[in-house]
N, C-alpha and C positions, 0 to 999 in steps of 0.2 A: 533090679533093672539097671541096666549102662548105661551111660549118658548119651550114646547113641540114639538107643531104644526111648527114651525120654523127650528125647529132641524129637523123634519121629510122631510121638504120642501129643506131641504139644501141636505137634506141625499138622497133623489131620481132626483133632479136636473139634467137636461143633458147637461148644460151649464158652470157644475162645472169639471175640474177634483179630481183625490180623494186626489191630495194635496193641493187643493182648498177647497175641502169639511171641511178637517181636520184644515186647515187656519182659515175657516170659525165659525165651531163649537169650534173650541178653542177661538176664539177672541168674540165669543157673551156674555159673563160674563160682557168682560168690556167694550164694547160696549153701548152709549147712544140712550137714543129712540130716536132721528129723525135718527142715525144711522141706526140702527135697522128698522125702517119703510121701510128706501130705499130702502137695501136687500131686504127687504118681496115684497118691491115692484117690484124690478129688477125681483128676483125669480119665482114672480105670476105672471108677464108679461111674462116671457120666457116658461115657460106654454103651453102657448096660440100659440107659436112658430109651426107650424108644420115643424118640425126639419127630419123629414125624408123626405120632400118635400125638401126645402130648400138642405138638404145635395142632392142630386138630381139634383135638378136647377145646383148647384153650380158646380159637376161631371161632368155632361155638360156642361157646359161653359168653361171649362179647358180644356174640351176634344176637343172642337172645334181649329181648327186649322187656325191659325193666317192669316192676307193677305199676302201675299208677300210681300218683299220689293226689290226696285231694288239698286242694289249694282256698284258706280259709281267708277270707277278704274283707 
């Protein structure tokens, strides 16, 4: 991947926030390739994320309401 292609992958990302993003794109300059790979890799695997599922799942499980506990006094 080019650092175009890299820049645009960080730039639509839904796993970045935008001071994340801005972290990101400024630190790719001096960043080395196997650095460089991982991102691309972290980024292209989170992708694959369905993240409106997931954000979902995760809404319901919080919403669910805890067992009881009993309270010894």
């Amino acid at each position: 991947m080019d650092l175009p292609q890299l820049q645009a992958l960080i730039a639509r990302s839904t796993i970045l926030t935008k001071d994340e993003r801005m972290y990101w794109l400024g630190t790719l300059p001096t960043m080395q390739p196997p650095q460089i790979a991982k991102l691309e890799e972290i980024l292209t695997e989170a992708e694959k994320v369905p993240l409106k599922e997931s954000v979902h799942d995760y809404f319901q499980a919080i919403g669910t309401p805890a067992a009881p506990t009993s309270t010894a006094v």
